[in-house]
FIKOLZA-1660 file (N, C-alpha, C; in steps of 0.1 Angstrom, whole numbers, plus 5000, padded with zeros to 4 digits):
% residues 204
   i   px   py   pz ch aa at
   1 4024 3537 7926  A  X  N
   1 4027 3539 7911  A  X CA
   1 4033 3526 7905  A  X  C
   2 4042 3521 7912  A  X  N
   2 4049 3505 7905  A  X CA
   2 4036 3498 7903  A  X  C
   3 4028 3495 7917  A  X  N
   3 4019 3483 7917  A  X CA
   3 4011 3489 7898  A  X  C
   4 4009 3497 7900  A  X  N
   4 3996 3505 7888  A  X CA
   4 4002 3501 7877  A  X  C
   5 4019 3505 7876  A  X  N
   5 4023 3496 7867  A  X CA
   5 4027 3484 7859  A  X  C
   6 4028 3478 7873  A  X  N
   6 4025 3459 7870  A  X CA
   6 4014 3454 7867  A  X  C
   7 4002 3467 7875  A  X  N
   7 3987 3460 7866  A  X CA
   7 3987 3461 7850  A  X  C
   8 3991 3471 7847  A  X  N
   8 3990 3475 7832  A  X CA
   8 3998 3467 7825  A  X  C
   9 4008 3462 7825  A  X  N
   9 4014 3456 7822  A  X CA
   9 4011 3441 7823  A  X  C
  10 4000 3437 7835  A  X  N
  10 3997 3426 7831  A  X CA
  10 3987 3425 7819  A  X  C
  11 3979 3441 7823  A  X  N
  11 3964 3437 7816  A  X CA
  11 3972 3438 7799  A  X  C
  12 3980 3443 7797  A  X  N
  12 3988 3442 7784  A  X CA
  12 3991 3431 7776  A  X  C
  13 4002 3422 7784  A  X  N
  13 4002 3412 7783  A  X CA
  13 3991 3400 7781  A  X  C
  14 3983 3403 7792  A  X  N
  14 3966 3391 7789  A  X CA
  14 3956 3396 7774  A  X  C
  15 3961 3407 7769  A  X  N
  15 3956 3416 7758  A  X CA
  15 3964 3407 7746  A  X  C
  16 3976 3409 7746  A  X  N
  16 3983 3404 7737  A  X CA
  16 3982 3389 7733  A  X  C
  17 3981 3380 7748  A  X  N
  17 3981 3367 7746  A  X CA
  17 3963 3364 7744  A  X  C
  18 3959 3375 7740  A  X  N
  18 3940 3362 7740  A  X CA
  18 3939 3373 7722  A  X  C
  19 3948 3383 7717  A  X  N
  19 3946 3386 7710  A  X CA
  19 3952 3373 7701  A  X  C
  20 3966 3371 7703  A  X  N
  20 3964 3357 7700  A  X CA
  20 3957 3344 7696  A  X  C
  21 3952 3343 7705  A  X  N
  21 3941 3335 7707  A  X CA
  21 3929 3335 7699  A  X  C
  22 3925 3350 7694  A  X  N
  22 3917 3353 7687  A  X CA
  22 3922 3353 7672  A  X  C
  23 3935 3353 7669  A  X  N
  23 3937 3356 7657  A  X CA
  23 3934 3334 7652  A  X  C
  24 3939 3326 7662  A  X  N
  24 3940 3315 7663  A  X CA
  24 3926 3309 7660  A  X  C
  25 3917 3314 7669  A  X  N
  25 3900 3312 7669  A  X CA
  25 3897 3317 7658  A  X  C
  26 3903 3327 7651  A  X  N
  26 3895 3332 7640  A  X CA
  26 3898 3318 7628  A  X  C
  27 3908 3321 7628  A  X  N
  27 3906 3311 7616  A  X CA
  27 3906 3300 7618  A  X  C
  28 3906 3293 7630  A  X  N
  28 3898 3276 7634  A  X CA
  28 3880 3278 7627  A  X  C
  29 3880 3289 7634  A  X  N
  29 3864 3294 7632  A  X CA
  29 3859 3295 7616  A  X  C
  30 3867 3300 7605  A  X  N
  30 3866 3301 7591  A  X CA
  30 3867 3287 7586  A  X  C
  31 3874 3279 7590  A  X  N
  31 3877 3264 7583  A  X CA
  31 3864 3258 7587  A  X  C
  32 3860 3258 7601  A  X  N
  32 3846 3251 7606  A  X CA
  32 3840 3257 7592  A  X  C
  33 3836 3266 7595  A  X  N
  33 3826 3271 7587  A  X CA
  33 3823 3273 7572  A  X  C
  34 3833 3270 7566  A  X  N
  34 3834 3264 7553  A  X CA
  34 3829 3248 7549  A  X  C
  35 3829 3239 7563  A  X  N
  35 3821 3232 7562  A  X CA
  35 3806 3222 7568  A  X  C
  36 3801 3234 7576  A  X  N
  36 3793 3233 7587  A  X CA
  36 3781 3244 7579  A  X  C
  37 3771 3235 7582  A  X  N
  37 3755 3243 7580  A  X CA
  37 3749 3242 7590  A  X  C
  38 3740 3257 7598  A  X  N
  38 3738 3252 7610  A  X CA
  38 3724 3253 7604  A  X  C
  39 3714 3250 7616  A  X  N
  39 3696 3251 7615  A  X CA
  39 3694 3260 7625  A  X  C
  40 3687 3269 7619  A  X  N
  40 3686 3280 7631  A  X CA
  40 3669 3285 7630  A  X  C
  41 3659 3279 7640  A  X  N
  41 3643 3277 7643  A  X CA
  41 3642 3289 7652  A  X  C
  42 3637 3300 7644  A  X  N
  42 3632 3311 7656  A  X CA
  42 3615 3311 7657  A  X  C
  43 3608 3310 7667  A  X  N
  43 3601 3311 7675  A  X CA
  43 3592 3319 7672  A  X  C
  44 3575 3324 7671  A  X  N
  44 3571 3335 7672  A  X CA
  44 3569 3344 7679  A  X  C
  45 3571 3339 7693  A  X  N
  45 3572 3348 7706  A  X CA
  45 3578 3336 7719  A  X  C
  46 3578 3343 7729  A  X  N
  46 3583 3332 7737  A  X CA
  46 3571 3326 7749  A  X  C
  47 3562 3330 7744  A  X  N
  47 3549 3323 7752  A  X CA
  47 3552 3306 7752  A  X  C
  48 3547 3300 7761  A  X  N
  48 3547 3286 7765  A  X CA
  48 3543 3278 7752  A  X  C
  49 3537 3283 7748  A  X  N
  49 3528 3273 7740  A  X CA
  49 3537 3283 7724  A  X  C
  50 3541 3292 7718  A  X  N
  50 3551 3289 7708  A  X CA
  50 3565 3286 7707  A  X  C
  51 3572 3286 7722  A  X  N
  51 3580 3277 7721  A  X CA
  51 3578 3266 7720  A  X  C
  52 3572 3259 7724  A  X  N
  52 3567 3242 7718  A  X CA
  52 3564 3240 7706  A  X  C
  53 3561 3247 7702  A  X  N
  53 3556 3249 7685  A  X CA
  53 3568 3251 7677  A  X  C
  54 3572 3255 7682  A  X  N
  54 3593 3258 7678  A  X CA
  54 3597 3243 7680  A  X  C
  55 3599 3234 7688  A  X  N
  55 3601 3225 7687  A  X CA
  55 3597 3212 7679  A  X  C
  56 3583 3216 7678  A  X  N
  56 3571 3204 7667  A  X CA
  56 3580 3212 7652  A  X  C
  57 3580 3222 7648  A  X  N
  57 3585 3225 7636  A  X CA
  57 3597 3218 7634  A  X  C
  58 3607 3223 7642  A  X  N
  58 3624 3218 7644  A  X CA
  58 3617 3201 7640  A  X  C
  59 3613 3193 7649  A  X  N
  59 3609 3178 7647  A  X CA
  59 3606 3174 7631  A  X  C
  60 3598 3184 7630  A  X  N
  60 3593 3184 7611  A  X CA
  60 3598 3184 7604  A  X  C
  61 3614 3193 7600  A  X  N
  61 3625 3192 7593  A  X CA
  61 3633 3187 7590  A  X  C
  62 3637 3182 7606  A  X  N
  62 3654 3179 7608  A  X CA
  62 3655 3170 7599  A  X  C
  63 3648 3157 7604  A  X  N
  63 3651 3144 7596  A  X CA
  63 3648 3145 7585  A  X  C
  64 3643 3153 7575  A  X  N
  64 3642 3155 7564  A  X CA
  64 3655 3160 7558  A  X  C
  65 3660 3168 7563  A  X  N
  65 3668 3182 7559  A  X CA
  65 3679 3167 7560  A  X  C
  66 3683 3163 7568  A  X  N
  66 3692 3154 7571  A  X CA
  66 3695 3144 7561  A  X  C
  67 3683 3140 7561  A  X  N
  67 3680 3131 7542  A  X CA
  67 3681 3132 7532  A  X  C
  68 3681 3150 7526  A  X  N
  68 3684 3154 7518  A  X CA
  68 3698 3158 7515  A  X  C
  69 3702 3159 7528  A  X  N
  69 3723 3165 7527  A  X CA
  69 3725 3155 7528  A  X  C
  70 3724 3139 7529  A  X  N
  70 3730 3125 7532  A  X CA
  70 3741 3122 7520  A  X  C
  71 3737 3129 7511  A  X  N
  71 3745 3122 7498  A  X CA
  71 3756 3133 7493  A  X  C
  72 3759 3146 7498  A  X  N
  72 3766 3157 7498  A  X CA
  72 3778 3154 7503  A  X  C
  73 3786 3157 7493  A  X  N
  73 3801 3155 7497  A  X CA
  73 3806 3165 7496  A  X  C
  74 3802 3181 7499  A  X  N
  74 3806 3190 7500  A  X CA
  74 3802 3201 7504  A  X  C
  75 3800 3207 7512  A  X  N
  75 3796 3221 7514  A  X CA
  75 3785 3227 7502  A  X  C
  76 3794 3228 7491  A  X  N
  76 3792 3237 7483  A  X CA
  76 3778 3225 7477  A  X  C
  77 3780 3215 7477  A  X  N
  77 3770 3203 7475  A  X CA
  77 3755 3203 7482  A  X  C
  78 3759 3204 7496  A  X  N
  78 3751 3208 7506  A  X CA
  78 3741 3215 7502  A  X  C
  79 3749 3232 7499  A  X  N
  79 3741 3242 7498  A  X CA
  79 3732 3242 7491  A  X  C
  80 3737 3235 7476  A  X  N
  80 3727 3235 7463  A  X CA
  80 3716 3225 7469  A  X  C
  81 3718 3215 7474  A  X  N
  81 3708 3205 7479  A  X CA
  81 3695 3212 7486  A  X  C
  82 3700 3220 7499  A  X  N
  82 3690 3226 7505  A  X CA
  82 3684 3233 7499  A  X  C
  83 3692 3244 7491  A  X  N
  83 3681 3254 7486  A  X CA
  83 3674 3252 7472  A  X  C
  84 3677 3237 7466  A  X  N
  84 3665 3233 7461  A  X CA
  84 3652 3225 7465  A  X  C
  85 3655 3222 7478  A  X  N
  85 3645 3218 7486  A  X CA
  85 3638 3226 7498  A  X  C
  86 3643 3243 7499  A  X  N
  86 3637 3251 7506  A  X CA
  86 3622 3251 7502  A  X  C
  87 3614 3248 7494  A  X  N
  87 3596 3256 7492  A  X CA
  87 3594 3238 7495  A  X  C
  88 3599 3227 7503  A  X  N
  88 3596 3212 7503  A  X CA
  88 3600 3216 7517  A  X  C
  89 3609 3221 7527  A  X  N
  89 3607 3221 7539  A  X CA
  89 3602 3233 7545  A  X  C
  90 3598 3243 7536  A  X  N
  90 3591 3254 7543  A  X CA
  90 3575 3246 7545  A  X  C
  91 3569 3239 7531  A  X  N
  91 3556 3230 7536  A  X CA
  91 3555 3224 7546  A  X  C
  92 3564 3214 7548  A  X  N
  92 3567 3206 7556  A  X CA
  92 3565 3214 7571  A  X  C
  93 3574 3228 7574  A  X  N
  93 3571 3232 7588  A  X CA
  93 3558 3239 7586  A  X  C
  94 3551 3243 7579  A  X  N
  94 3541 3249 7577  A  X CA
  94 3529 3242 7581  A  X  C
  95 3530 3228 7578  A  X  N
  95 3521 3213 7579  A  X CA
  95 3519 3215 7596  A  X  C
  96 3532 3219 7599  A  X  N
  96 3536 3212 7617  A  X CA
  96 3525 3222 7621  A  X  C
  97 3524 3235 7619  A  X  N
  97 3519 3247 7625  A  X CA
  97 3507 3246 7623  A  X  C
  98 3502 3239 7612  A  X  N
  98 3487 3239 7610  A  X CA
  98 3482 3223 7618  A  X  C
  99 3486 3217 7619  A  X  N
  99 3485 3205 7628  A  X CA
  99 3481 3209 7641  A  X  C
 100 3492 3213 7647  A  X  N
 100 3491 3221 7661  A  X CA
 100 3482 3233 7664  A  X  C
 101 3470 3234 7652  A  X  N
 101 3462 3247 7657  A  X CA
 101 3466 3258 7652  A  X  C
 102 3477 3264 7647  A  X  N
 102 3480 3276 7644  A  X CA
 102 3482 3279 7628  A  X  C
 103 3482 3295 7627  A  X  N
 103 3479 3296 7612  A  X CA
 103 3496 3307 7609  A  X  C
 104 3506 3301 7618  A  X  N
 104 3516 3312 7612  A  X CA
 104 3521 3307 7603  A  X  C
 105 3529 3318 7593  A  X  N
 105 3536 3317 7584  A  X CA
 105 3549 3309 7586  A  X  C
 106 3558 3303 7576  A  X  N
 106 3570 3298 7580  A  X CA
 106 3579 3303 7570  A  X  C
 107 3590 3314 7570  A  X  N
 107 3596 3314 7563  A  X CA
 107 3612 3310 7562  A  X  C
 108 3620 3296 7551  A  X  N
 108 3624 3291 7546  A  X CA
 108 3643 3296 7541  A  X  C
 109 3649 3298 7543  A  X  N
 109 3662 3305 7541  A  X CA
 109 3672 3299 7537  A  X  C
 110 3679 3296 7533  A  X  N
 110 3695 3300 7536  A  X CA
 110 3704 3312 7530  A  X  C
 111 3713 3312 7543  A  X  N
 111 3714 3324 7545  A  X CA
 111 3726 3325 7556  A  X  C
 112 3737 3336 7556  A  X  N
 112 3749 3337 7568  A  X CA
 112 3747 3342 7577  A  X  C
 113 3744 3339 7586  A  X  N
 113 3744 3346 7607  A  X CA
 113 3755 3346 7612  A  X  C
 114 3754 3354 7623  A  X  N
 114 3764 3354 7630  A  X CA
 114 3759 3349 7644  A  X  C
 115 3766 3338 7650  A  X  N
 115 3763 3334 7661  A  X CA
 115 3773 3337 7672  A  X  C
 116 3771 3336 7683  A  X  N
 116 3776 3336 7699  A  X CA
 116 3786 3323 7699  A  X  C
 117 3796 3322 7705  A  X  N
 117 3800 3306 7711  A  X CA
 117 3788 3299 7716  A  X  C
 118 3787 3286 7712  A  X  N
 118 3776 3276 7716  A  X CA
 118 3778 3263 7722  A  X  C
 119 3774 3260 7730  A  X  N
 119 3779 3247 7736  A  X CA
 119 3770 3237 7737  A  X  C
 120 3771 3226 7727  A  X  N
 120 3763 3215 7725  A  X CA
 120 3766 3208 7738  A  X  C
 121 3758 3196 7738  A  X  N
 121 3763 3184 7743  A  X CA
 121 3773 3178 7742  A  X  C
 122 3781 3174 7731  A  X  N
 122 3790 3170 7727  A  X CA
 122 3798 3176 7721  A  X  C
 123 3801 3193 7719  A  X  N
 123 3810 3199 7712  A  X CA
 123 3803 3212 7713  A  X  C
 124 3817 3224 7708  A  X  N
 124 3814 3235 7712  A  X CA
 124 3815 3240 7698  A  X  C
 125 3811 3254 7696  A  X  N
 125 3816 3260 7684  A  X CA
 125 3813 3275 7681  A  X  C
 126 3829 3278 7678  A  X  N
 126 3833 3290 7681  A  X CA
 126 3824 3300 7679  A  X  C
 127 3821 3312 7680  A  X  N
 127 3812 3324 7674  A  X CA
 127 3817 3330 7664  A  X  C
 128 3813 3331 7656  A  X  N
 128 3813 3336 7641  A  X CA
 128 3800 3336 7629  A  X  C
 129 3805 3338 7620  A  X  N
 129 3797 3338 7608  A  X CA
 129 3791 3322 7604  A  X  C
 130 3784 3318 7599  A  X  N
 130 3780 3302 7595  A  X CA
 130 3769 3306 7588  A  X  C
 131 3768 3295 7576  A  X  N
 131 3758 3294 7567  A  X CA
 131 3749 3288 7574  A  X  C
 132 3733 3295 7573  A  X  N
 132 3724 3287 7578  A  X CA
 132 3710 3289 7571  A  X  C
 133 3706 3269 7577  A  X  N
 133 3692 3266 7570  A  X CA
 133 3682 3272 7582  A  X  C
 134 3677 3288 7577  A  X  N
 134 3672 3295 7589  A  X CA
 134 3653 3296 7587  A  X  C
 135 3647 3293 7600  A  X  N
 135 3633 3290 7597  A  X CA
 135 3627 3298 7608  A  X  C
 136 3619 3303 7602  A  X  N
 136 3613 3316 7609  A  X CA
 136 3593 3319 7612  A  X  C
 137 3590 3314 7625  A  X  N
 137 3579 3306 7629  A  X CA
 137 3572 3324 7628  A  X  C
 138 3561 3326 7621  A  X  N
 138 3553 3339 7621  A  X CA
 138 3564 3351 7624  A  X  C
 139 3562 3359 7636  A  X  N
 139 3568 3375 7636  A  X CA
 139 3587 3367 7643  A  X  C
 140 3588 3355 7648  A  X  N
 140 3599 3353 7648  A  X CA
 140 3606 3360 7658  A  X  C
 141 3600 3362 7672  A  X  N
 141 3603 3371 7682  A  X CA
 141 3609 3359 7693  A  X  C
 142 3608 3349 7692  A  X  N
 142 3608 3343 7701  A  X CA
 142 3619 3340 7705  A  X  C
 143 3627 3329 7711  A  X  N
 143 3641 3323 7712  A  X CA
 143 3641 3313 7704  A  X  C
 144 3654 3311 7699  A  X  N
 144 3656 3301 7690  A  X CA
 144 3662 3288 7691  A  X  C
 145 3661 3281 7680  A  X  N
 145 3671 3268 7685  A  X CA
 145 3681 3267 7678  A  X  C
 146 3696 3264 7679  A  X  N
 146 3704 3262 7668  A  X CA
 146 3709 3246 7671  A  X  C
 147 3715 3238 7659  A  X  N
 147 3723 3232 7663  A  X CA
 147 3732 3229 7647  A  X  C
 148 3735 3219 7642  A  X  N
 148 3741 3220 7631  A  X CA
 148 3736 3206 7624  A  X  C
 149 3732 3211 7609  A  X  N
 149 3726 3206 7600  A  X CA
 149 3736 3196 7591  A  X  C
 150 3743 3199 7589  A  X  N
 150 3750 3198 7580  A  X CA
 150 3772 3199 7588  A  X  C
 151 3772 3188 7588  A  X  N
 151 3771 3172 7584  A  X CA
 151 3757 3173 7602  A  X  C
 152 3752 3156 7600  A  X  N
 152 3743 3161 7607  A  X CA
 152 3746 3155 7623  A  X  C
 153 3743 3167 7630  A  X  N
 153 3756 3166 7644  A  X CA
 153 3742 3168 7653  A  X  C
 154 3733 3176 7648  A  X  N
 154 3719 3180 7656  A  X CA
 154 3715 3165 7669  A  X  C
 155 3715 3156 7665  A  X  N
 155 3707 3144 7671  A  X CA
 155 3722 3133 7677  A  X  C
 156 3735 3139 7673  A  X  N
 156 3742 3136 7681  A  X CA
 156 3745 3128 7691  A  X  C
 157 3739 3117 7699  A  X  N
 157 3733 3109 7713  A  X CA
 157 3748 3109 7718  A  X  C
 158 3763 3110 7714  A  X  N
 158 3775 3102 7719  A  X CA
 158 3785 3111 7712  A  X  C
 159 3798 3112 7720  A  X  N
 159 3809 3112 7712  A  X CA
 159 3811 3103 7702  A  X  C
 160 3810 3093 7703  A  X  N
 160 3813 3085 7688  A  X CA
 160 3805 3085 7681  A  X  C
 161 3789 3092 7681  A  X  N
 161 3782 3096 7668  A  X CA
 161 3787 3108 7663  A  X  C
 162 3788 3120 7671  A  X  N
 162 3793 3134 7670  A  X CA
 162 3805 3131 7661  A  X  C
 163 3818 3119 7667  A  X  N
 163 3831 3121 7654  A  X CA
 163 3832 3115 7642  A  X  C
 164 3821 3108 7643  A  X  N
 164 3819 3096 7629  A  X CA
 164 3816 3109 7620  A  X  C
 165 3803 3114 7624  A  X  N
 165 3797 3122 7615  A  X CA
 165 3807 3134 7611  A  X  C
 166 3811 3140 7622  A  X  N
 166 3818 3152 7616  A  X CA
 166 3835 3146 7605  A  X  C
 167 3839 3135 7608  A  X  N
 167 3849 3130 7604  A  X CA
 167 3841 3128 7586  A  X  C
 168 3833 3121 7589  A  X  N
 168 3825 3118 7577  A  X CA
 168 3823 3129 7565  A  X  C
 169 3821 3143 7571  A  X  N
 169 3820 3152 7565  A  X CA
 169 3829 3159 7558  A  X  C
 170 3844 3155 7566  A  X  N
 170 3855 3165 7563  A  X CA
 170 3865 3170 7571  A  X  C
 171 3855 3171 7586  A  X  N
 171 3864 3175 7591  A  X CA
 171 3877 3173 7597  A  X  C
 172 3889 3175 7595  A  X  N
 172 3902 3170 7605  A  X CA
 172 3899 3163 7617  A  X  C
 173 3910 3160 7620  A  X  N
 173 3907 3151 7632  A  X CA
 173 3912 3169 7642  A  X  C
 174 3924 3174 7637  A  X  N
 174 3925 3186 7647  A  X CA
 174 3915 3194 7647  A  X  C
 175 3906 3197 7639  A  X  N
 175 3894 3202 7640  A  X CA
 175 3881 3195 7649  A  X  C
 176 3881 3182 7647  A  X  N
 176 3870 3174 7658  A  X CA
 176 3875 3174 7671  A  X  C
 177 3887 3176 7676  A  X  N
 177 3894 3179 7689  A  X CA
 177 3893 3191 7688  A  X  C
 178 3891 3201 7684  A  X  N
 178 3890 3216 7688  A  X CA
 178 3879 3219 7694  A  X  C
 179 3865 3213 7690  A  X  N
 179 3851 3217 7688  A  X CA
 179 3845 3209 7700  A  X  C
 180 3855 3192 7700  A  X  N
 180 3847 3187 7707  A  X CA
 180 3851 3184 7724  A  X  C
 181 3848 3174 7730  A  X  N
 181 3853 3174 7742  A  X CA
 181 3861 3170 7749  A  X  C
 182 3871 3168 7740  A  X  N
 182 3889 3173 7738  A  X CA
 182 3895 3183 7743  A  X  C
 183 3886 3191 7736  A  X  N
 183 3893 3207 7741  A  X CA
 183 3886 3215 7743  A  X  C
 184 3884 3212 7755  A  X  N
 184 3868 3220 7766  A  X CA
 184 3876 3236 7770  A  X  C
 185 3893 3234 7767  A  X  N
 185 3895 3244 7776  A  X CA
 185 3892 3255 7762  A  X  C
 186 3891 3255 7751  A  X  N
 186 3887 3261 7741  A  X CA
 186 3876 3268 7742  A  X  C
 187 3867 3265 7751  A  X  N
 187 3856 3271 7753  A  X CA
 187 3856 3282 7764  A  X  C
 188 3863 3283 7768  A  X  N
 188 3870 3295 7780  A  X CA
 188 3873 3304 7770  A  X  C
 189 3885 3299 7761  A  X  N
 189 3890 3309 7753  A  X CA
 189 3876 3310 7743  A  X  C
 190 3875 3312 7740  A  X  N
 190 3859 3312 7723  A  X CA
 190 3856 3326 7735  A  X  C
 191 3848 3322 7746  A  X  N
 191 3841 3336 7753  A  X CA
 191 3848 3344 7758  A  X  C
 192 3864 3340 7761  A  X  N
 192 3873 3354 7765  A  X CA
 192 3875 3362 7755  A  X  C
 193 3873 3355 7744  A  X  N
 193 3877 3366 7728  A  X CA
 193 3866 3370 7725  A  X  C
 194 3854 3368 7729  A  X  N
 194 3849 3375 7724  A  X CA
 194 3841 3383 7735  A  X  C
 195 3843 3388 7747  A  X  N
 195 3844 3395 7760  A  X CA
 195 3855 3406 7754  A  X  C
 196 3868 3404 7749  A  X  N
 196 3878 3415 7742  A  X CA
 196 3875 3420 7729  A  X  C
 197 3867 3411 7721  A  X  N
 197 3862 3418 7708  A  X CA
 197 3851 3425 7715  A  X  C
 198 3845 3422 7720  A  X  N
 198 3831 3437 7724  A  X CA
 198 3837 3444 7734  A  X  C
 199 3851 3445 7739  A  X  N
 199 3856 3461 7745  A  X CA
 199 3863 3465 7731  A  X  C
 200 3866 3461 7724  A  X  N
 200 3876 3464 7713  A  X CA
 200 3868 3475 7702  A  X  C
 201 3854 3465 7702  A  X  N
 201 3846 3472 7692  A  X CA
 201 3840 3488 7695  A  X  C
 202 3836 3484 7711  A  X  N
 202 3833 3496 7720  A  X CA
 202 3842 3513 7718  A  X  C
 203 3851 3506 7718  A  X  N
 203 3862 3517 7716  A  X CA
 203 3865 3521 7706  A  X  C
 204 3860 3514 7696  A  X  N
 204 3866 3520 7678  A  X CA
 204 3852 3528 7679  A  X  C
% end
């Protein structure tokens, strides 16, 4: 009966300290995301040959999409940028599909998702909500790609490209140590909170 009680009492305690944690993640996660656009390339199925096609598309945009947010000094700058250049990169991945043999549709977005914690190469980023430049190869069944568009972190090669850029954008320096590989242990916590938000949800 004691031991049963020292468990409960831990699992209470580890409850309290990652709820914490989560209240902390939440809103690290809302600041990111006030200034982060991701690119999110779904696939038409996951056969061999449209996942690679998922990839020729992604190639078709990026550097474009990246060209066009270059002069954006703001989020809210960003946004208007892209989505007057949505029916200019929906051609553009449409081009890629017809090049490579295929006749699917591409359809062109932005738009708020909700993503999973994600772990780049050079930085992590928390799971939440994020505005995204979302492109959608035919029925869109397939797996996707994400990385982030805006500021442009996607092509990344190094920590010192990853902080120039994100620094460039806006972000804090306590924010480029949160995300990046500074604070890896952050990435333990991002998936333990959200391991307790899906028992939490389960139960409501």
């Amino acid at each position: 009966m004691k031991m049963r009680s020292i468990l409960l009492l831990s699992l209470l305690c580890a409850l309290i300290c990652t709820g914490v944690w989560a209240s902390e993640a939440h809103q690290s996660q809302r600041q990111l995301a006030d200034k982060l656009i991701r690119l999110h390339v779904l696939a038409n199925s996951d056969s061999e040959e449209d996942q690679a096609l998922k990839l020729q598309v992604r190639d078709s945009i990026l550097s474009r999409a990246e060209e066009i947010l270059r002069g954006a000094e703001d989020l809210e700058e960003a946004k208007e940028d892209l989505t007057e250049a949505l029916p200019e990169l929906e051609n553009l991945a449409e081009a890629a599909v017809r090049e490579s043999g295929y006749s699917y549709p591409v359809e062109a977005t932005l738009t708020w998702e909700t993503y999973p914690t994600r772990v780049y190469d050079t930085f992590t980023l928390p799971a939440g909500e994020y505005i995204s430049l979302r492109l959608v190869i035919g029925a869109g069944e397939g797996h996707n790609w994400w990385c982030v568009v805006y500021p442009p972190l996607c092509q990344s090669a190094s920590q010192e490209d990853f902080t120039g850029a994100a620094e460039e954008a806006g972000l804090t320096e306590e924010e480029v140590s949160l995300i990046s590989g500074e604070s890896r242990g952050y990435t333990v916590r991002f998936k333990s909170i959200e391991w307790v938000e899906s028992i939490l949800a389960a139960l409501s």
